[in-house]
C-alpha positions in Angstrom: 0.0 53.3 39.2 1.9 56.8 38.7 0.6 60.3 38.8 2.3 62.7 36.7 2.0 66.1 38.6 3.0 68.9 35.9 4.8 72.2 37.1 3.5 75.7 37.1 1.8 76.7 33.9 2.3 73.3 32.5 0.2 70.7 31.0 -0.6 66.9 30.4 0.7 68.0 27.0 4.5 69.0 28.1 7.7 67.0 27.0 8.0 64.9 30.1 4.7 64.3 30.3 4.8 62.7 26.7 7.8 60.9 27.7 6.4 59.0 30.3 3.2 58.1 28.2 4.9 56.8 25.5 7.4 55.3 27.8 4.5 53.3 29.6 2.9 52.5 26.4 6.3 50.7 24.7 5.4 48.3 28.3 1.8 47.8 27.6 1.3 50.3 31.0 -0.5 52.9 29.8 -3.4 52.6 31.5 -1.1 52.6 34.5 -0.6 56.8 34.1 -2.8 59.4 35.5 -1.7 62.7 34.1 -4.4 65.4 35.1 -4.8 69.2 34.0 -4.3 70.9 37.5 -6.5 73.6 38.1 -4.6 76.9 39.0 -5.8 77.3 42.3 -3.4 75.2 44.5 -6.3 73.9 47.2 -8.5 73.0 44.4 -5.2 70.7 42.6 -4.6 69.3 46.2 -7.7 68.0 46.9 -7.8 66.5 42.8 -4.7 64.8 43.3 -5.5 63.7 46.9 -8.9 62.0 45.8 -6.7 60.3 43.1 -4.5 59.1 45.4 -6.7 57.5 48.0 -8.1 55.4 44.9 -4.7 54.0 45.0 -3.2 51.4 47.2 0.2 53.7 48.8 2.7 50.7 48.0 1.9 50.6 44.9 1.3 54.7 44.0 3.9 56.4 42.7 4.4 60.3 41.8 6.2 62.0 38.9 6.2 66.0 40.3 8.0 68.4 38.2 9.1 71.8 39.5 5.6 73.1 41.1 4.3 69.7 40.8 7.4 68.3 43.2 5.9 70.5 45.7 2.3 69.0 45.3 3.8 65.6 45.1 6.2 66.0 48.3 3.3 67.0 50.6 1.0 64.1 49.0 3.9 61.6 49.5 3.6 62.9 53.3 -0.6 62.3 53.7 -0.6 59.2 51.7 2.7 57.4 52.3 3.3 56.8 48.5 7.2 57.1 46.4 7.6 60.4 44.8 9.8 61.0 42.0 10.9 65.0 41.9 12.2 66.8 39.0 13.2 70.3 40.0 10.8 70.6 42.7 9.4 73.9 43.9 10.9 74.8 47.0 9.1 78.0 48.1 6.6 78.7 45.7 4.4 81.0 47.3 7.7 83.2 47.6 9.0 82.3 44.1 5.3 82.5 41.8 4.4 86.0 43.4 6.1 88.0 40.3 3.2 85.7 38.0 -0.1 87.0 39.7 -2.4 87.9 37.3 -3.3 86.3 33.4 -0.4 83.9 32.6 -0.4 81.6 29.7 -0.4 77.7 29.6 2.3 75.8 28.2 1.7 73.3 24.8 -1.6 75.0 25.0 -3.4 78.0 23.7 -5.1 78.5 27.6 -4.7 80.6 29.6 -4.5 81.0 34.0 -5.6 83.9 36.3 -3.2 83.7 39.2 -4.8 85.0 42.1 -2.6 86.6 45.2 -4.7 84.3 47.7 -2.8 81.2 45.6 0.2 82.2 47.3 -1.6 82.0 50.7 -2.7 78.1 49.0 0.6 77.4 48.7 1.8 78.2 51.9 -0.9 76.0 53.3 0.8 73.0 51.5 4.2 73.9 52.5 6.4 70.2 54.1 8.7 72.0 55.6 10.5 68.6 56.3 10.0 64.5 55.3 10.0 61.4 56.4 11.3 58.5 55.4 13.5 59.6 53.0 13.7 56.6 50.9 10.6 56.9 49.5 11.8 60.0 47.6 14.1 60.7 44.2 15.3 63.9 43.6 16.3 64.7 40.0 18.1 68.2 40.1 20.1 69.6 37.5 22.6 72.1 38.0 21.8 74.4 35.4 18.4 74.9 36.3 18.0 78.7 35.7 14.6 79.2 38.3 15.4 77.0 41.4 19.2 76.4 43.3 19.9 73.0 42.7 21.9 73.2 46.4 18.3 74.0 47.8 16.8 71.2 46.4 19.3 68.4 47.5 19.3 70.6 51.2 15.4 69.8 50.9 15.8 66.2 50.2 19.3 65.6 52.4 19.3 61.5 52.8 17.2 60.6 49.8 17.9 58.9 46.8 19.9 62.0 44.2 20.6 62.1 41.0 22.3 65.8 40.4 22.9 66.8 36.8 25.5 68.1 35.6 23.6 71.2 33.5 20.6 70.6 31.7 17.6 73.3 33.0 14.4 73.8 34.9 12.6 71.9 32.6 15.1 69.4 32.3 15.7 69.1 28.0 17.9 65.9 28.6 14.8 64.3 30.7 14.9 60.9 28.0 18.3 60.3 29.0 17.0 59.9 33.0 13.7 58.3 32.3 14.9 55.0 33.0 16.2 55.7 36.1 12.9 57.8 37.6 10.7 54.6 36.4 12.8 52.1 37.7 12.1 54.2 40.9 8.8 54.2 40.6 8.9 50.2 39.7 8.0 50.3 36.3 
């Protein structure tokens, strides 16, 4: 089973998110991908995706986090014990998101959010300062990604399993050409 944790603003609907659906369909899997809408209010999408998880047996869970969804995925990976796969994870987003409080729209969507200054404080609560076990992370960071340091992100994730890229951006355009390799991680 993998969860596909979207990033700030983000949807079910994005690129990657599509990606991996039709990825796990070509493999007769797709019943094998949860992909939720999570709500804006980061306690309310931690307690989603933990109830999720626990449905799940941890050896055989996997998570797909992209940028804010990294950071939800990273302390999940930490409750549950599960792999995580992260593309351009948040590092600090209760420092980084503070310029986007109040009415933001939704990516491949026509919805909108209302982020709230107590989100930040949400954040913060979630915040894994360190892991363990670094093998049962991936990191997929590309250099050219124009909202988090790539050098923070490999800091973060020091002794796990790296793929930098040379270029590319936050939301990672090139993501089909590394799609194999972030499944494979996951065991697909």
């Amino acid at each position: 089973m993998i969860i596909y944790l979207h990033g700030f603003r983000s949807s079910p609907q994005s690129v990657k998110a599509q990606l991996i659906r039709a990825a796990l369909e070509r493999r007769g899997r797709s019943d094998d991908l949860l992909c939720p809408q999570l709500p804006v209010s980061p306690r309310a999408a931690a307690q989603m995706i933990e109830a999720a998880a626990r449905l799940e047996d941890p050896q055989q869970l996997s998570l797909i986090g992209s940028s804010l969804g990294g950071y939800y995925a990273t302390w999940l990976a930490e409750r549950t014990g599960c792999r995580a796969a992260l593309l351009n994870p948040a590092i600090t987003p209760y420092e980084d998101l503070r310029s986007q409080i109040g009415t933001q729209p939704v990516f491949f969507s026509a919805s909108t959010i209302e982020v709230r200054p107590e989100h930040m404080e949400e954040l913060r609560a979630l915040d894994t300062p360190s892991i363990t076990r670094p093998e049962r992370y991936f990191l997929l960071a590309a250099t050219g990604d124009e909202v988090i340091d790539w050098r923070t992100m490999t800091a973060k994730y020091a002794g796990c399993r790296q793929r930098i890229i040379k270029g590319s951006d936050h939301q990672i355009s090139d993501f089909a050409d590394h799609l194999g390799e972030v499944l494979a991680f996951c065991g697909i």
